[in-house]
HTML snippet that shows the backbone in 3Dmol.js (N, CA, C, O; Angstrom):
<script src="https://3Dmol.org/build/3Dmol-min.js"></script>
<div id="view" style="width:600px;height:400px;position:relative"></div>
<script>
const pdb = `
ATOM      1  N   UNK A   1       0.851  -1.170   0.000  1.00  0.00           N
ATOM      2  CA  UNK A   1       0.000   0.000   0.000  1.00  0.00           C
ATOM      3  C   UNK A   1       0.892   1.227   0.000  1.00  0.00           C
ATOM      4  O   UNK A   1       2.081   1.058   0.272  1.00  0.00           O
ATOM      5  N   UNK A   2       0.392   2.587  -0.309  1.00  0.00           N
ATOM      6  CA  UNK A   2       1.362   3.618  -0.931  1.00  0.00           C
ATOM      7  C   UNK A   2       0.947   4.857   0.142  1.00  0.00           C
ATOM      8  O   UNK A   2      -0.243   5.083   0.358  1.00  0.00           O
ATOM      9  N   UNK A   3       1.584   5.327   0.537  1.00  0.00           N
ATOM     10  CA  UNK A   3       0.908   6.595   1.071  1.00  0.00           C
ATOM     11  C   UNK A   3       0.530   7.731   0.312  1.00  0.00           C
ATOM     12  O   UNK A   3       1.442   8.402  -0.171  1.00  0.00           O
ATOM     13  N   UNK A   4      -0.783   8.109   0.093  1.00  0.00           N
ATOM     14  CA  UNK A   4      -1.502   8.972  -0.837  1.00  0.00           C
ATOM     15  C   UNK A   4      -0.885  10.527  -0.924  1.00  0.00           C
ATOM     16  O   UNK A   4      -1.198  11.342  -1.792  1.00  0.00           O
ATOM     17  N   UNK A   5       0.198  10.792   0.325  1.00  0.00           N
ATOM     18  CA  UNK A   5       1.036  12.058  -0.043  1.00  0.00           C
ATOM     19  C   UNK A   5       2.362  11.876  -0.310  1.00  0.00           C
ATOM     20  O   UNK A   5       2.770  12.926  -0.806  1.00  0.00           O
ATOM     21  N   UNK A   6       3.234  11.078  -0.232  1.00  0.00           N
ATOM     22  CA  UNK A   6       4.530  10.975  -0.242  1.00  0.00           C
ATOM     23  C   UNK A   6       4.629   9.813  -1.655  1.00  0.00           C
ATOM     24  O   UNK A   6       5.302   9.950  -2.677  1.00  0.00           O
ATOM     25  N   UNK A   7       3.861   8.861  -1.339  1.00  0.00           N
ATOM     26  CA  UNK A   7       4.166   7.544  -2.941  1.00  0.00           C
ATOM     27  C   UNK A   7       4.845   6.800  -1.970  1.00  0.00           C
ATOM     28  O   UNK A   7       4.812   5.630  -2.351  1.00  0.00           O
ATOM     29  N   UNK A   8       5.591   6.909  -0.648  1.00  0.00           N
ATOM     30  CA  UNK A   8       6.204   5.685  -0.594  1.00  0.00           C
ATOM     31  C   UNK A   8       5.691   4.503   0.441  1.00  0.00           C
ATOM     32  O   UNK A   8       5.027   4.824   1.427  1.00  0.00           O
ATOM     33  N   UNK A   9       5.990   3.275   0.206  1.00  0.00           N
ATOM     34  CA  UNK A   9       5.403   1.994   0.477  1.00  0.00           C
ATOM     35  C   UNK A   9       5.149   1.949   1.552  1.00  0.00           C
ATOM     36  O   UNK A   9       6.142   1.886   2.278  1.00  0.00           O
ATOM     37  N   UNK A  10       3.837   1.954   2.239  1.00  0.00           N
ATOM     38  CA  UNK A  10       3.820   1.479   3.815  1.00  0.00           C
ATOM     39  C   UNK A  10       3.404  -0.370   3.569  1.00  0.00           C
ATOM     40  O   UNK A  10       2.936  -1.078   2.678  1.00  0.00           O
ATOM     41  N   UNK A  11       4.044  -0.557   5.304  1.00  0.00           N
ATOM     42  CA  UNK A  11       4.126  -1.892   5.094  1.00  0.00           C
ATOM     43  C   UNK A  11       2.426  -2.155   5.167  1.00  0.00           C
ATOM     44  O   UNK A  11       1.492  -1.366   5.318  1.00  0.00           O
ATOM     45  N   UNK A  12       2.462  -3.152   5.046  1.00  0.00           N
ATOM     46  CA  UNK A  12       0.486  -3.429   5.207  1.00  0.00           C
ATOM     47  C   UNK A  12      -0.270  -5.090   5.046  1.00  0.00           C
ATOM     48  O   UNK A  12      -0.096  -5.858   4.100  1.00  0.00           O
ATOM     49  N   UNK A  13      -1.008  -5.295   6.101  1.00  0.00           N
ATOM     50  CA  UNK A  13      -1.697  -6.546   5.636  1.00  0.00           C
ATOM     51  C   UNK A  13      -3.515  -6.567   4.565  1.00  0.00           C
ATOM     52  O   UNK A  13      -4.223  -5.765   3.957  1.00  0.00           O
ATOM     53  N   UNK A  14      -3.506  -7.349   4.755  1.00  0.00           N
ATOM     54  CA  UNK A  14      -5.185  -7.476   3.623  1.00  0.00           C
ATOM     55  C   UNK A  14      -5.595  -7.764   4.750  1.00  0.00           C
ATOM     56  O   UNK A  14      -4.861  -8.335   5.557  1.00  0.00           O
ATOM     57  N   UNK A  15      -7.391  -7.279   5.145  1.00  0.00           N
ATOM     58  CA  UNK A  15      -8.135  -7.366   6.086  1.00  0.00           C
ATOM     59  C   UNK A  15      -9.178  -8.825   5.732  1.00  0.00           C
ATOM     60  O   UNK A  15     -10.034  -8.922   4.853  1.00  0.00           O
ATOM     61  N   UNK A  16      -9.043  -9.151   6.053  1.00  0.00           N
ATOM     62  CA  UNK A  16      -9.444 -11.039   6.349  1.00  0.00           C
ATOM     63  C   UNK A  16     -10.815 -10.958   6.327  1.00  0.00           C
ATOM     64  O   UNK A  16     -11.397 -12.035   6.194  1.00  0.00           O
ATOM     65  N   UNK A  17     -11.782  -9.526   6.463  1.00  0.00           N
ATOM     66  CA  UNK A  17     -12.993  -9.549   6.376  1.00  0.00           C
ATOM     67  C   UNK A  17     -13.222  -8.704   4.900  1.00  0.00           C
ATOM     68  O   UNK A  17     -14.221  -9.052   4.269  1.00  0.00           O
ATOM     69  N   UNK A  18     -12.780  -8.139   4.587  1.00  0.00           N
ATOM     70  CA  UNK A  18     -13.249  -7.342   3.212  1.00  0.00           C
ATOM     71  C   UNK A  18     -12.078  -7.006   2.229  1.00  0.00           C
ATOM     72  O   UNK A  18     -12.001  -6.057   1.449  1.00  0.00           O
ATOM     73  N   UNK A  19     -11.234  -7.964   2.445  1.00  0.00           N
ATOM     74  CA  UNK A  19      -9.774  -7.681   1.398  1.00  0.00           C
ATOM     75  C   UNK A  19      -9.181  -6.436   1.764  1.00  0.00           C
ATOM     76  O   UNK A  19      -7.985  -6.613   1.533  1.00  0.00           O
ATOM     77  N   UNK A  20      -9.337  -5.223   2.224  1.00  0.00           N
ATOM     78  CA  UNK A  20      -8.735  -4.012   1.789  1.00  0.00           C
ATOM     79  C   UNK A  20      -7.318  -4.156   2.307  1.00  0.00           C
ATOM     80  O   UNK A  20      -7.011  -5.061   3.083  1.00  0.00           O
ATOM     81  N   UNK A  21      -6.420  -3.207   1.845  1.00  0.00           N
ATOM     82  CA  UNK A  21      -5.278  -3.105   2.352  1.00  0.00           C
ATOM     83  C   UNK A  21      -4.710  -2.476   3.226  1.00  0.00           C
ATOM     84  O   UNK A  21      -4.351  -1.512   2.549  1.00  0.00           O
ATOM     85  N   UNK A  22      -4.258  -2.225   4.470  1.00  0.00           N
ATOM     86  CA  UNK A  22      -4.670  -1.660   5.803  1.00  0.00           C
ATOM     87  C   UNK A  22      -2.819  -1.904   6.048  1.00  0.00           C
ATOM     88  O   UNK A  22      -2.164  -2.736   5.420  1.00  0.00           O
ATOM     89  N   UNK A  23      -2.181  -0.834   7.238  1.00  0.00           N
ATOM     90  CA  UNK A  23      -1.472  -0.664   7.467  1.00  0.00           C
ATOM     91  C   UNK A  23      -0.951  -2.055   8.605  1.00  0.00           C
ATOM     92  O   UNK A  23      -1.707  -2.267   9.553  1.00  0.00           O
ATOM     93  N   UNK A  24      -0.206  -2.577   8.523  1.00  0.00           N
ATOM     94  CA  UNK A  24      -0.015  -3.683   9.156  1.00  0.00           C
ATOM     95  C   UNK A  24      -0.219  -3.325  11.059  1.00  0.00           C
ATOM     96  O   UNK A  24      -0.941  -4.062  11.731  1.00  0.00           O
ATOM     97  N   UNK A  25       0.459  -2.235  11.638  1.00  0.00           N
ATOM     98  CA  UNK A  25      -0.193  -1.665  12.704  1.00  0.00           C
ATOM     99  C   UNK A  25      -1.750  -1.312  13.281  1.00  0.00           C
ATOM    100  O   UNK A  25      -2.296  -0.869  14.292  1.00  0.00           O
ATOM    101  N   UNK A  26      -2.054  -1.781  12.030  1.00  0.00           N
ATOM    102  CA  UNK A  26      -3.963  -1.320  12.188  1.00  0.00           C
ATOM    103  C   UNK A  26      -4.616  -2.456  13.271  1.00  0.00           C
ATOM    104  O   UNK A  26      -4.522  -3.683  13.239  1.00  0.00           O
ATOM    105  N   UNK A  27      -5.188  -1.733  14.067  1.00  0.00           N
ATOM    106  CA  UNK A  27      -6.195  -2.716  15.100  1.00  0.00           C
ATOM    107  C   UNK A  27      -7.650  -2.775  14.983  1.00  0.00           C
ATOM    108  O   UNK A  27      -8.335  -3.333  15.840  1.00  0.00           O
ATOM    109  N   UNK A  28      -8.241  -2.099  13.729  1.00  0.00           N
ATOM    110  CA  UNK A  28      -8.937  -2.235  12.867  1.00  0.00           C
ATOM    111  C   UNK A  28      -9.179  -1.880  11.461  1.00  0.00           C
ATOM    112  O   UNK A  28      -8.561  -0.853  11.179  1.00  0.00           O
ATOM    113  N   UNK A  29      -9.871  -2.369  10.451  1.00  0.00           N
ATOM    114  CA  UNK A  29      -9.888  -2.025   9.159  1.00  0.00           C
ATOM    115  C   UNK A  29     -10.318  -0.660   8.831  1.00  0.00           C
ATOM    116  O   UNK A  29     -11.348  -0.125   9.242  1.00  0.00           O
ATOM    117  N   UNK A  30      -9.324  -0.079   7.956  1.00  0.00           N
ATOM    118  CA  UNK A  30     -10.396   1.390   7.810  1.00  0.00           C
ATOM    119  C   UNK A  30     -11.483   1.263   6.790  1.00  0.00           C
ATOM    120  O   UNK A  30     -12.038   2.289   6.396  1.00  0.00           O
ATOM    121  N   UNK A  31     -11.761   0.334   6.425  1.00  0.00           N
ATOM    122  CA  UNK A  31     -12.531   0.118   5.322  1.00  0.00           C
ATOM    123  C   UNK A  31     -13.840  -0.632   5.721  1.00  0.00           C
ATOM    124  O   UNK A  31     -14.718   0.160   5.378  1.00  0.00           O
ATOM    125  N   UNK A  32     -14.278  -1.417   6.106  1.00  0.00           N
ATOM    126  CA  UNK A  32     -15.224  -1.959   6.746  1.00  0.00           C
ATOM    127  C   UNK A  32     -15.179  -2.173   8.145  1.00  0.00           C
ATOM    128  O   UNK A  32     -16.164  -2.741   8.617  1.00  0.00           O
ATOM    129  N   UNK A  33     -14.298  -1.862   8.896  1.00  0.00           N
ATOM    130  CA  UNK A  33     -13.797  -1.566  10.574  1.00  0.00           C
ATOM    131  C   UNK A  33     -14.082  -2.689  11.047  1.00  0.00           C
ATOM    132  O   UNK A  33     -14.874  -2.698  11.990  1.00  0.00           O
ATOM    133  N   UNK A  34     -13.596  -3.841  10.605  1.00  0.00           N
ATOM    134  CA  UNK A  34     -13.476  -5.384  11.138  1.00  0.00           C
ATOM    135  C   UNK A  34     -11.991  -4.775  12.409  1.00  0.00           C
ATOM    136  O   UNK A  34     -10.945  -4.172  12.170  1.00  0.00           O
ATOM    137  N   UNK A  35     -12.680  -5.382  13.930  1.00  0.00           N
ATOM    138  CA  UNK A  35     -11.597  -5.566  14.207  1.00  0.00           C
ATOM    139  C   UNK A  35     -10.313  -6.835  13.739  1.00  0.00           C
ATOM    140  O   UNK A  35     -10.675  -7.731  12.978  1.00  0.00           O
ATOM    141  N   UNK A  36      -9.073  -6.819  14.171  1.00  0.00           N
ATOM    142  CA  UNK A  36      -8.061  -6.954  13.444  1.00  0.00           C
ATOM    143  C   UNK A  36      -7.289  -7.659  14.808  1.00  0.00           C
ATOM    144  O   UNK A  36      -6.704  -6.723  15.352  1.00  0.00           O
ATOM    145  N   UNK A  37      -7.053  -8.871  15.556  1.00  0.00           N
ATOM    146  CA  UNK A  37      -6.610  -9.578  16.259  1.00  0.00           C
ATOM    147  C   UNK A  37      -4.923  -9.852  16.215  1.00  0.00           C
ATOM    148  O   UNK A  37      -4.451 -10.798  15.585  1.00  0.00           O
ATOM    149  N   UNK A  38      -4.208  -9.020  16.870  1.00  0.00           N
ATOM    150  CA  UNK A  38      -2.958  -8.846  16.554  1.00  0.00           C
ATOM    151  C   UNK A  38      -2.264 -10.582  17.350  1.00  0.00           C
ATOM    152  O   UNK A  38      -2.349 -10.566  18.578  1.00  0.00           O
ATOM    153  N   UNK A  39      -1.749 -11.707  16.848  1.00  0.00           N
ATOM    154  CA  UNK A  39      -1.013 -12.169  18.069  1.00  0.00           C
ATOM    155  C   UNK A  39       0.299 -12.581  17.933  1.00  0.00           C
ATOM    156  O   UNK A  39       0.804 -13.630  18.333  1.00  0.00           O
ATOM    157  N   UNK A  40       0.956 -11.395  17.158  1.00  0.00           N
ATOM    158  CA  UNK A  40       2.204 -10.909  17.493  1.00  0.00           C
ATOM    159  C   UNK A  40       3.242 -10.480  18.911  1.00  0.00           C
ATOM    160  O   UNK A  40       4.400 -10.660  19.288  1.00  0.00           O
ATOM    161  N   UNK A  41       1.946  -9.785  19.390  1.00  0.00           N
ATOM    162  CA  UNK A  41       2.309  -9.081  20.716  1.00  0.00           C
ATOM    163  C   UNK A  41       0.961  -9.219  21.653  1.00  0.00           C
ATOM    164  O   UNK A  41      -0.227  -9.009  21.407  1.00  0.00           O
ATOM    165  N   UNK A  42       1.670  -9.671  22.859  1.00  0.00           N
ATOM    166  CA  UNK A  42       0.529  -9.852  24.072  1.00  0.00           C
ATOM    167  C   UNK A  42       0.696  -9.024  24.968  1.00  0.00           C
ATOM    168  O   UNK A  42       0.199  -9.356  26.044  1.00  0.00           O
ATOM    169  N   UNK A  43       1.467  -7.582  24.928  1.00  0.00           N
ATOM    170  CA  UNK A  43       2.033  -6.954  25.308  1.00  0.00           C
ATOM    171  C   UNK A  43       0.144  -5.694  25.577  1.00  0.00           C
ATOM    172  O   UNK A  43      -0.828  -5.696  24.821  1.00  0.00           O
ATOM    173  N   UNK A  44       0.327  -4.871  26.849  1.00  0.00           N
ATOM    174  CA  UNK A  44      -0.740  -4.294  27.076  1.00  0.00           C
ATOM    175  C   UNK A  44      -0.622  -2.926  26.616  1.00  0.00           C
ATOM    176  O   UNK A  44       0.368  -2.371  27.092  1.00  0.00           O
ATOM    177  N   UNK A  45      -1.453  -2.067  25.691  1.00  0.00           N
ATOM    178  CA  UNK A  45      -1.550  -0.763  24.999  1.00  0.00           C
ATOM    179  C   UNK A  45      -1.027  -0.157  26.249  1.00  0.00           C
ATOM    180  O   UNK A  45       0.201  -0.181  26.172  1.00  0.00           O
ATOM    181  N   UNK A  46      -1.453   0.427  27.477  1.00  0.00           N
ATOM    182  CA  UNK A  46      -1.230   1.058  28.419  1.00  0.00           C
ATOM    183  C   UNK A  46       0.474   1.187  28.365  1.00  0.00           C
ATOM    184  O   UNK A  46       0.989   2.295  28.215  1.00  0.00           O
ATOM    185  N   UNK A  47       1.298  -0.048  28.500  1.00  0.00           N
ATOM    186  CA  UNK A  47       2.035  -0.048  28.609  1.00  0.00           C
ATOM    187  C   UNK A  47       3.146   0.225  27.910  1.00  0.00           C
ATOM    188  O   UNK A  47       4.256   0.611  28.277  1.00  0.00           O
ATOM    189  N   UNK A  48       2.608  -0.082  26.630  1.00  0.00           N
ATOM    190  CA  UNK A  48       3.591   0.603  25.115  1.00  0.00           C
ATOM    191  C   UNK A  48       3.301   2.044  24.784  1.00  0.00           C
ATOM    192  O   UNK A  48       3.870   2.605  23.848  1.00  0.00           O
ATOM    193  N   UNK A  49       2.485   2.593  25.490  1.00  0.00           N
ATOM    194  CA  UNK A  49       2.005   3.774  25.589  1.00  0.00           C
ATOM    195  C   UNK A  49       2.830   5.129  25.577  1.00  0.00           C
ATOM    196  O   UNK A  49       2.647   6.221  25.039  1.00  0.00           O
ATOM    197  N   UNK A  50       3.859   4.577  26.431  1.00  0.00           N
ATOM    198  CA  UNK A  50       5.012   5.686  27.239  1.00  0.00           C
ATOM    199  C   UNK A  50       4.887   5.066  28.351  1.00  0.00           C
ATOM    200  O   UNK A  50       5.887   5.490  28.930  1.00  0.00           O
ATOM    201  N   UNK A  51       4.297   4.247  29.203  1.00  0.00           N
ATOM    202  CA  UNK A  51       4.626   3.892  30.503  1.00  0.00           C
ATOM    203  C   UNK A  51       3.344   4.661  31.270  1.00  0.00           C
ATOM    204  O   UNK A  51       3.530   5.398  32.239  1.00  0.00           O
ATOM    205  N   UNK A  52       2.331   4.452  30.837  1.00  0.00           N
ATOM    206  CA  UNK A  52       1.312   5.149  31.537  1.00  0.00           C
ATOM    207  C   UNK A  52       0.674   4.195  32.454  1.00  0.00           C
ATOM    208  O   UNK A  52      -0.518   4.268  32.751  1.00  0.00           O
ATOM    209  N   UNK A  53       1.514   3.262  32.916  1.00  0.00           N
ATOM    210  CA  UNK A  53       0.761   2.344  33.603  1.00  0.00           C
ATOM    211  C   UNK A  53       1.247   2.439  35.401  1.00  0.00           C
ATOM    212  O   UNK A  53       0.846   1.903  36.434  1.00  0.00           O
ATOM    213  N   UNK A  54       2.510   3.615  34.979  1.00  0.00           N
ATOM    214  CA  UNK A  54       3.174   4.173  36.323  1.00  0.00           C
ATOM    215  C   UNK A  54       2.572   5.548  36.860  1.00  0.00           C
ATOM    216  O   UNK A  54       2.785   5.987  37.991  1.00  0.00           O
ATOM    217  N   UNK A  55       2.103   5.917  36.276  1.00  0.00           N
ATOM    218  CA  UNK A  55       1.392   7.658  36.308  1.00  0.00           C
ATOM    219  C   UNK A  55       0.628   7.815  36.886  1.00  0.00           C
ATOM    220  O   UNK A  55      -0.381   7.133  36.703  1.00  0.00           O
ATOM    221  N   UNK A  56       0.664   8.986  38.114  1.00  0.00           N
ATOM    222  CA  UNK A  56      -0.266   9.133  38.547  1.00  0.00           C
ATOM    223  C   UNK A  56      -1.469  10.426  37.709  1.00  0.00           C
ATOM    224  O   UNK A  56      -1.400  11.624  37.435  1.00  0.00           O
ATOM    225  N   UNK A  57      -2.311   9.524  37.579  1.00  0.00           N
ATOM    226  CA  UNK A  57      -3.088  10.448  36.967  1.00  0.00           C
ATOM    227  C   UNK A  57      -4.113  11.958  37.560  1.00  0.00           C
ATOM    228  O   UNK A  57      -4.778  12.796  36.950  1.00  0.00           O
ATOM    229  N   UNK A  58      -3.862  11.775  38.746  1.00  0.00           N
ATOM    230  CA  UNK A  58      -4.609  12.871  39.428  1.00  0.00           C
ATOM    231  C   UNK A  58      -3.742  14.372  39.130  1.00  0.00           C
ATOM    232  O   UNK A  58      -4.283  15.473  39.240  1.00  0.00           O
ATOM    233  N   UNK A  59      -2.222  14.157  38.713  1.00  0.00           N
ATOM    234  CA  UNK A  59      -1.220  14.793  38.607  1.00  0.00           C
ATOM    235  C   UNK A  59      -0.855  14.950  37.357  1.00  0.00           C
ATOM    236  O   UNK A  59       0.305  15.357  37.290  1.00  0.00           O
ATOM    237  N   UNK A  60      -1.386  14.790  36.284  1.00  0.00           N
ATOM    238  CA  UNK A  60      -1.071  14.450  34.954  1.00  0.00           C
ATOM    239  C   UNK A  60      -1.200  16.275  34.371  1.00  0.00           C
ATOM    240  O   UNK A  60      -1.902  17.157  34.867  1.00  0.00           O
ATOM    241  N   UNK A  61      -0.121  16.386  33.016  1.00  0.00           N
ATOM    242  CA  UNK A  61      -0.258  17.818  32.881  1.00  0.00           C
ATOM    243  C   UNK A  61      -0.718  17.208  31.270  1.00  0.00           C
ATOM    244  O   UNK A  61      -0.189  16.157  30.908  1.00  0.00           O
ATOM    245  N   UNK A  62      -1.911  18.045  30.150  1.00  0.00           N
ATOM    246  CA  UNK A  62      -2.030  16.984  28.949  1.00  0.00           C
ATOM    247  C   UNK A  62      -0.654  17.950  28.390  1.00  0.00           C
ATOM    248  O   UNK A  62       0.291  18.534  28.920  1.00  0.00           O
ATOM    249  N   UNK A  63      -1.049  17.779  27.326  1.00  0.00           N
ATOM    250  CA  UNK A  63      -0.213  17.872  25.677  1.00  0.00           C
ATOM    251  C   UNK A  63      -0.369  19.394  25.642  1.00  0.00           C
ATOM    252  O   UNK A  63      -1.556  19.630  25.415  1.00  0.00           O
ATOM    253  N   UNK A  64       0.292  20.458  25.764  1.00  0.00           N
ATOM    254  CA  UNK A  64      -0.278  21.951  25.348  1.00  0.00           C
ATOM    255  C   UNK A  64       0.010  21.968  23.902  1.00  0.00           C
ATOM    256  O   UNK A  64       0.534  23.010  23.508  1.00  0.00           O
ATOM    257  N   UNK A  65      -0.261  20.852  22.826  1.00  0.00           N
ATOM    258  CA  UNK A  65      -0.460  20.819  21.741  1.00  0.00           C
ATOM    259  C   UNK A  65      -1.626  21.838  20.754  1.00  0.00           C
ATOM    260  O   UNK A  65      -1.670  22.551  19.752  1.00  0.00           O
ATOM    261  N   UNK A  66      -2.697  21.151  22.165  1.00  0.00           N
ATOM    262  CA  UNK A  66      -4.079  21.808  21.744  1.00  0.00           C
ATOM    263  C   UNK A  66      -5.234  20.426  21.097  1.00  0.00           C
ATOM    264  O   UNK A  66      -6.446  20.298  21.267  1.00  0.00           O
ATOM    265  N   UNK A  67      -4.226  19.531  20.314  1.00  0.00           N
ATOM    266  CA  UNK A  67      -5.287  18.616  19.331  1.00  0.00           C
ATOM    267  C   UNK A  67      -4.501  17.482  19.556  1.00  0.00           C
ATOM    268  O   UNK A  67      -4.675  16.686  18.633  1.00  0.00           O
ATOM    269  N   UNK A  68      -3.667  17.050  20.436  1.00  0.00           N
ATOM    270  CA  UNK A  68      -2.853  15.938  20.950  1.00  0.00           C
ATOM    271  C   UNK A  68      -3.499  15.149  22.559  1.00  0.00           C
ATOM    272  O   UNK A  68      -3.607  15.669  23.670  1.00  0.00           O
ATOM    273  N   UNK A  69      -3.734  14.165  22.245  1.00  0.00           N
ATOM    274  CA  UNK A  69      -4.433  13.318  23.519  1.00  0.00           C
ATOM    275  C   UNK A  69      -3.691  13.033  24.607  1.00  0.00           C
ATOM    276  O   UNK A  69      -4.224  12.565  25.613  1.00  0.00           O
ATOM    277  N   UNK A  70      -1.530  13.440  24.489  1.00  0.00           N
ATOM    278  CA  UNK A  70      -0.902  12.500  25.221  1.00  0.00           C
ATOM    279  C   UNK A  70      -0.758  13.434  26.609  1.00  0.00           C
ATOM    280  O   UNK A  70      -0.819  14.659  26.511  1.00  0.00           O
ATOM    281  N   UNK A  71      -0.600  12.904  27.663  1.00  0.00           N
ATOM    282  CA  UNK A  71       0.342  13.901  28.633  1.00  0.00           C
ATOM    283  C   UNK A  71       1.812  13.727  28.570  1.00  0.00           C
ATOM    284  O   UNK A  71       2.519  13.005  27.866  1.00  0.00           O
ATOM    285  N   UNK A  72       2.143  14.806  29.739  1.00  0.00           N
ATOM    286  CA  UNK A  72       3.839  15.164  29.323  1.00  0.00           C
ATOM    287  C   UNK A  72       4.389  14.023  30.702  1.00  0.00           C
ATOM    288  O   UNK A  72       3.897  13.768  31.801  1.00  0.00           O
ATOM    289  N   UNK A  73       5.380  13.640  30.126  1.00  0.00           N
ATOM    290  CA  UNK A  73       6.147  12.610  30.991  1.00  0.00           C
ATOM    291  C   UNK A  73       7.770  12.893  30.779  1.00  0.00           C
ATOM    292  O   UNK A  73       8.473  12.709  29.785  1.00  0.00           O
ATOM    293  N   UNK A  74       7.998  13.257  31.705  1.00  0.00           N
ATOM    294  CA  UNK A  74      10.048  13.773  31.457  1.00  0.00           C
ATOM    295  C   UNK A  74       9.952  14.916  30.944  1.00  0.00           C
ATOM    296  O   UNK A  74      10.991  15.392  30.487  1.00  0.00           O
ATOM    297  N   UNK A  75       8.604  15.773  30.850  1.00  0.00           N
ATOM    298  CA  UNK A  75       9.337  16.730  30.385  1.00  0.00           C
ATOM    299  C   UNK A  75       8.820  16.862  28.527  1.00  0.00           C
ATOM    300  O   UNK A  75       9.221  17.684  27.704  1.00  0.00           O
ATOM    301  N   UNK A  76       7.979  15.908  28.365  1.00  0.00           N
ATOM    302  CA  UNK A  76       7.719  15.877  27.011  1.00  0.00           C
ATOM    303  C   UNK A  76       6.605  14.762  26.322  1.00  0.00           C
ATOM    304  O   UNK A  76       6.694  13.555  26.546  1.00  0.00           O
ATOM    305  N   UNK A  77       5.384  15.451  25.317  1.00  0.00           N
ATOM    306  CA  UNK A  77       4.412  14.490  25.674  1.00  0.00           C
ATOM    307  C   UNK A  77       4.655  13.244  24.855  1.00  0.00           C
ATOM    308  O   UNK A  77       5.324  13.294  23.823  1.00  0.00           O
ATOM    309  N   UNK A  78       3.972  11.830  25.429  1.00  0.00           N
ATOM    310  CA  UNK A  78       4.030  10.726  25.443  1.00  0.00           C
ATOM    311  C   UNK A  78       3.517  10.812  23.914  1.00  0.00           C
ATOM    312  O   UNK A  78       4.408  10.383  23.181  1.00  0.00           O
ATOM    313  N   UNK A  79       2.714  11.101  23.404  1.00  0.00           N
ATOM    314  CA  UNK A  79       2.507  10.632  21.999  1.00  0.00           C
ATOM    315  C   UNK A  79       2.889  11.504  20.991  1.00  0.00           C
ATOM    316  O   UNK A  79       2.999  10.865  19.945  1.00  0.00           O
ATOM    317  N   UNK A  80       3.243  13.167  20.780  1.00  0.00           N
ATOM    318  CA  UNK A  80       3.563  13.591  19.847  1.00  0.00           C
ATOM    319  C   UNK A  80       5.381  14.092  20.122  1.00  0.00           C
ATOM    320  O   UNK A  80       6.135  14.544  19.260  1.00  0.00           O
ATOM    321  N   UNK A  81       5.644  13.874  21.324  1.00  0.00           N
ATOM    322  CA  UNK A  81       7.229  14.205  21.330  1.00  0.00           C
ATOM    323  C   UNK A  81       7.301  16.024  21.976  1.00  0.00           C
ATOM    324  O   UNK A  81       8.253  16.513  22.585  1.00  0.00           O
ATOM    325  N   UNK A  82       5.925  16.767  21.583  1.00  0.00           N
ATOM    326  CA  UNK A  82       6.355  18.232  22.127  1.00  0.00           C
ATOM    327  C   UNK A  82       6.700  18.181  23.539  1.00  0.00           C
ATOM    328  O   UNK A  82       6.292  17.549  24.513  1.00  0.00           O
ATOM    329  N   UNK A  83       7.753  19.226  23.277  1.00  0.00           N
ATOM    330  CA  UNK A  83       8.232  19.695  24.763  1.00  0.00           C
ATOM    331  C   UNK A  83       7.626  20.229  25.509  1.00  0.00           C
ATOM    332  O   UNK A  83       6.973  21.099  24.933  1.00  0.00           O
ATOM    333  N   UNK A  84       7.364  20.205  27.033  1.00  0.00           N
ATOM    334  CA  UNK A  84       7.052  21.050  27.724  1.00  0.00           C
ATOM    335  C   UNK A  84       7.693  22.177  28.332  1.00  0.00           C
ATOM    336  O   UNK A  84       8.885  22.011  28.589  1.00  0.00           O
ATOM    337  N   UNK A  85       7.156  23.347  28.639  1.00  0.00           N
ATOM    338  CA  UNK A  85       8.302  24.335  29.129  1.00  0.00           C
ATOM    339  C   UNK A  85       7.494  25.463  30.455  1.00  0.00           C
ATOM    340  O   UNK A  85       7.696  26.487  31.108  1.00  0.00           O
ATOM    341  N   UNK A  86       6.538  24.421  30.233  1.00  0.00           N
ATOM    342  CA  UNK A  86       6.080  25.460  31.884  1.00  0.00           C
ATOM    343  C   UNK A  86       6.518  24.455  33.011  1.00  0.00           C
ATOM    344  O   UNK A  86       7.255  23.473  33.098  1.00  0.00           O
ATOM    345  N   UNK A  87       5.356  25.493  34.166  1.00  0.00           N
ATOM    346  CA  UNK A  87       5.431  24.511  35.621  1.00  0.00           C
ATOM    347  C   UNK A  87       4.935  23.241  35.510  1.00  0.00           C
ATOM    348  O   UNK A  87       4.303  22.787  34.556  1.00  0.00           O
ATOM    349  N   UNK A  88       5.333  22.527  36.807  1.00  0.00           N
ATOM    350  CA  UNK A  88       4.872  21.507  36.983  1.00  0.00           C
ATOM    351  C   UNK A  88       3.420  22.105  37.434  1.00  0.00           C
ATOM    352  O   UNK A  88       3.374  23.334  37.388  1.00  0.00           O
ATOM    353  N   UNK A  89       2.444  21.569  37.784  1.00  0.00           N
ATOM    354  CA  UNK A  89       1.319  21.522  38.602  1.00  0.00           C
ATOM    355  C   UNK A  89       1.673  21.450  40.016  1.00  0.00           C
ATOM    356  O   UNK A  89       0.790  21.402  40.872  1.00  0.00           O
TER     357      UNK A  89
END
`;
const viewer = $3Dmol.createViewer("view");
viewer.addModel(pdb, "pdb");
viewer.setStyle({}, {cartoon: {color: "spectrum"}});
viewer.zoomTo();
viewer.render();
</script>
């Protein structure tokens, strides 16, 4: 499969319920939204996350991204990489 802005190859499997071609990371189809049973890894989302399975969340600062879901951990958020540069809470 190709990425529709760049041309170059993402890796990708065929979805087992409607053929389409779907990014091999996909945990569901974007095309008919069959979930997609990974058992590669038994490993828990939380935990591949950034380590959000240590966090206290009452204390959590989010993303001052604005349109980013992650909070900041070290100093920098867990899913898009921006830095933080204020206070702590």
């Amino acid at each position: 499969m190709k990425c529709p802005y760049c041309d170059k190859e993402i890796l990708g499997i065929t979805c087992p319920e409607c053929g389409g071609s779907i990014p091999e990371d996909s945990h569901y189809c974007l095309y008919c939204g069959a979930e997609l049973h990974s058992t590669t890894t038994g490993e828990d989302d939380t935990k591949s996350a950034g380590g959000a399975d240590s966090i206290d969340f009452q204390d959590r600062i989010p993303c001052p991204d604005g349109n980013c879901i992650g909070i900041i951990i070290d100093g920098k958020c867990n899913i898009c990489g921006k830095r933080y540069k204020g206070k702590k809470k």
